[in-house]
C-alpha positions in Angstrom: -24.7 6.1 -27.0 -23.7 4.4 -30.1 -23.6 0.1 -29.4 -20.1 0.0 -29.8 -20.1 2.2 -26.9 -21.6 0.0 -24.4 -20.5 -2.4 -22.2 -21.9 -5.0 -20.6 -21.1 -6.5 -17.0 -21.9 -9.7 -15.5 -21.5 -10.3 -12.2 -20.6 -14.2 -11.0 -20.2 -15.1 -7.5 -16.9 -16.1 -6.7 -17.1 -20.0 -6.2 -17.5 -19.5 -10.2 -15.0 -17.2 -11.7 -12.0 -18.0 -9.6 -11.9 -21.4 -10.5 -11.8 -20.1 -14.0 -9.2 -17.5 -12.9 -7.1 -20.0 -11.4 -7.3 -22.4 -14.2 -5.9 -19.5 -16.5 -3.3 -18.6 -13.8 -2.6 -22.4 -14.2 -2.3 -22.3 -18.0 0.7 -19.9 -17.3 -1.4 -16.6 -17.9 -1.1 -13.4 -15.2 -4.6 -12.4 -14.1 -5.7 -8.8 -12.6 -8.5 -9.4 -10.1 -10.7 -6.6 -8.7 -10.7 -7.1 -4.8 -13.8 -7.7 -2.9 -14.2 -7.9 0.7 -12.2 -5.6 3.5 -10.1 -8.4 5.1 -7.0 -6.8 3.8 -7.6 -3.4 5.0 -6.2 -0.7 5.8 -3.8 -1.0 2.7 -5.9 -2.5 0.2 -9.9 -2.0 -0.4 -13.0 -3.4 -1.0 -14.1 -2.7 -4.8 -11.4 -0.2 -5.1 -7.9 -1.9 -5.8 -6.9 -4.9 -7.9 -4.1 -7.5 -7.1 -1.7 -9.0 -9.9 -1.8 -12.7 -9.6 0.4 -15.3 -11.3 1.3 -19.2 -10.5 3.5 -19.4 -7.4 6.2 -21.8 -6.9 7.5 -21.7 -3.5 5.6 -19.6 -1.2 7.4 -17.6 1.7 5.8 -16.2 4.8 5.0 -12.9 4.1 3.6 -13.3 0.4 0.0 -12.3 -0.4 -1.4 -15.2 -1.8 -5.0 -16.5 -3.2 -5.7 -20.0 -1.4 -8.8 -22.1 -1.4 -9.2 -22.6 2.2 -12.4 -25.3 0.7 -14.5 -25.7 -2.3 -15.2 -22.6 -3.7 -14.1 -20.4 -0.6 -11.2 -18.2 -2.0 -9.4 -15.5 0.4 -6.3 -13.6 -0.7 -4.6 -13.4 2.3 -0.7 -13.4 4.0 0.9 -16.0 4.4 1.8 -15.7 8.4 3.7 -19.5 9.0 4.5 -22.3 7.2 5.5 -25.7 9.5 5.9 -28.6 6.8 2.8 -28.6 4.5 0.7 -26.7 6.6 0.0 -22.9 6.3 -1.2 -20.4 8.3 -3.1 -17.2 7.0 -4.4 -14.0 8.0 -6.0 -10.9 6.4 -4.1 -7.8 7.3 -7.9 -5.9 8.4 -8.6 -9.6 10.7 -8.0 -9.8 13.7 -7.6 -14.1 13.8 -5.9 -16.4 11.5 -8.0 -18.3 8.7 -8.7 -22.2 8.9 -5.4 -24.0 8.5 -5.0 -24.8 5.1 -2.0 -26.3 3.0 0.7 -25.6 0.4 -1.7 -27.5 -2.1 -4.7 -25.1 -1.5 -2.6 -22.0 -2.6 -3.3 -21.2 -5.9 -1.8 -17.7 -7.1 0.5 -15.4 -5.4 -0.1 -11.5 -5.7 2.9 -9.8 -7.6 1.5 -6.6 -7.3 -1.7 -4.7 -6.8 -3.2 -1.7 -8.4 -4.6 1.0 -5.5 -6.8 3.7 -5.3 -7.9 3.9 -9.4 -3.9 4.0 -10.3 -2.8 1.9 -13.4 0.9 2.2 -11.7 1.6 -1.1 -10.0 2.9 -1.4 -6.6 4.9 -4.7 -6.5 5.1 -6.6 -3.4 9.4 -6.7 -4.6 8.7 -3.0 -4.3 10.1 -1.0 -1.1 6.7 0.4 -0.3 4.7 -2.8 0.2 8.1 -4.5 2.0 7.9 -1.3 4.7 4.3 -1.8 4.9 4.4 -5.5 5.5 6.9 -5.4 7.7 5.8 -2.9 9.9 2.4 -4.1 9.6 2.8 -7.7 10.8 4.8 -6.6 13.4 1.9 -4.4 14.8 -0.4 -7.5 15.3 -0.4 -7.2 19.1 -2.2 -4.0 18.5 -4.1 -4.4 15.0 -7.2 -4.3 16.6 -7.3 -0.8 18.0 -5.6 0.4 15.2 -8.4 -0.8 12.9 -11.0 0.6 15.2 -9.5 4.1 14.9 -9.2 3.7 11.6 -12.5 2.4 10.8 -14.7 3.1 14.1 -18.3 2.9 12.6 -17.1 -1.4 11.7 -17.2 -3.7 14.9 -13.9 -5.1 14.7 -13.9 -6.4 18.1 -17.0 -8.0 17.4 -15.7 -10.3 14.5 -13.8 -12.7 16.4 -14.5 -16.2 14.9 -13.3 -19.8 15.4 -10.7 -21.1 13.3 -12.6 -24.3 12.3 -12.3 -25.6 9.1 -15.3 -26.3 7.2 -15.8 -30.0 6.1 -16.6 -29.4 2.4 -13.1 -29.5 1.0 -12.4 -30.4 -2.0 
């Protein structure tokens, strides 16, 4: 292999490159970020799809967005209320809702994500990821024996957590 064939990778953990993604989100850029982590499961996956992330203005219930729930902890979660300044998340594959966080700590809203190795996006506008969220959400009641027949060999009902928010905000 010739050196203009290679290609290096560097791995940094999180609490360093999405700061550095956000600040280019802030500088007005769009940014594709590989996802990591299975909290968003069953549609998206763990080192498999990538979400499309850009500056958000007003965020709805619903929309996918990548918050700082305290310095350095990123999630890209759904949005699930919004009462004043306060927001309530959730990751489709959890089973409980994230600390409480607020409209400040969102920092990017996912316009679109890349699945299973396809460069064709699938927009959240789009009417496949509307009929997915909406049936989705409204399966709640039951997510957590729909994720154990989906994924049996992961303890699902074993990964109830308090919601407490850690103290090392920002």
């Amino acid at each position: 292999m010739s050196q203009d064939d290679s290609t290096i990778v560097k791995q940094l953990p999180n609490e360093e490159f999405l700061p550095q993604v956000v600040a280019l989100i802030n500088e007005g850029h769009t940014i594709t970020l590989p996802l990591r982590g299975r909290s968003m499961r069953p549609f998206l996956e763990d080192n498999r799809d990538k979400a499309l992330l850009k500056a958000v203005d007003k965020p709805q219930v619903g929309d996918a967005v990548l918050a700082e729930l305290w310095k350095g902890h990123f999630v890209l979660h759904r949005i699930i209320s919004i009462e004043g300044n306060k927001v309530t998340l959730r990751g489709d594959g959890n089973l409980n809702s994230d600390p409480e966080c607020t409209l400040a700590d969102i920092r990017a809203k996912a316009i679109g994500f890349y699945r299973k190795g396809s460069d064709r996006l699938d927009s959240t506008n789009g009417r496949k990821w509307r009929i997915y969220s909406w049936w989705w959400t409204r399966l709640y009641p039951i997510r957590r024996y729909l994720l154990f027949a989906l994924y049996p060999h992961v303890p699902y009902w074993l990964k109830v957590e308090s919601g407490k928010r850690k103290e090392n905000r920002l």
